[in-house]
C-alpha angles and dihedrals in degrees: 000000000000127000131209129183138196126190119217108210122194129149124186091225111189089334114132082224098182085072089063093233090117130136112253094199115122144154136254122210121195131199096255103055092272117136128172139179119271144190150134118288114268091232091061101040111019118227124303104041088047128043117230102196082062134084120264119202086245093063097038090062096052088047082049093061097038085053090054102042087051104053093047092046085052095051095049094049092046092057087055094060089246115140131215133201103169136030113178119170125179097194119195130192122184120213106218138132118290131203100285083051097253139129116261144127097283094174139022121182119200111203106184125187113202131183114203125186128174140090088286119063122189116235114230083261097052085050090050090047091050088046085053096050100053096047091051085047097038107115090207096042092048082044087062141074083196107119097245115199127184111215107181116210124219 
């Protein structure tokens, strides 16, 4: 079994808080050392109570997926001697009601571009079996009740 751990770090600061005007940036610190900027969405809480240059959780599940996706994908290709010089996704999750009626991520679309080279080329249905593969091996797609769907781009 392996643990990870993230810290979620957030102070009031001089902010009366109790009149809910308060910032919702905050900072995520990974075990690691990474850290990165955090807030609500925009869309949730407007500027300037949120930060926009910063990640929301909303976005960071949806990179999370894409991550995952990616490095498995990039193993698997790798083991079948195809290599690969590019991966691009533009991953896209859409906030919407799901069947109990509440808010959540309901779909998240990965759409990878990938660039291969080499003496051995993947078919398109090399590509979608390697695409298969990583989403039935992906940690964060098998954690979630979210419909995942991988949508290559050329």
């Amino acid at each position: 079994m392996s643990r990870y751990t993230a810290r979620v770090v957030w102070e009031r600061g001089d902010q009366p808080f109790v009149d809910n005007r308060y910032s919702r940036a905050h900072r995520w610190r990974f075990d690691g050392g990474g850290e990165v900027r955090a807030s609500s969405s925009p869309d949730v809480v407007k500027p300037p109570l949120s930060d926009p240059a910063a990640v929301d959780p909303e976005e960071a599940f949806i990179a999370s997926l894409s991550s995952c996706h990616m490095l498995w994908f990039l193993s698997l290709a790798a083991a079948k001697k195809f290599r690969v010089d590019s991966y691009d996704d533009e991953a896209e999750g859409v906030m919407a009601k799901n069947a109990e009626g509440r808010v959540a991520i309901t779909r998240v679309a990965l759409r990878p571009s990938i660039r291969f080279s080499g003496d051995t080329m993947p078919t398109r249905e090399d590509q979608d079996a390697l695409h298969h593969a990583a989403h039935e091996r992906c940690f964060i797609a098998n954690s979630v009740k979210t419909e995942v769907v991988i949508e290559p781009r050329e």
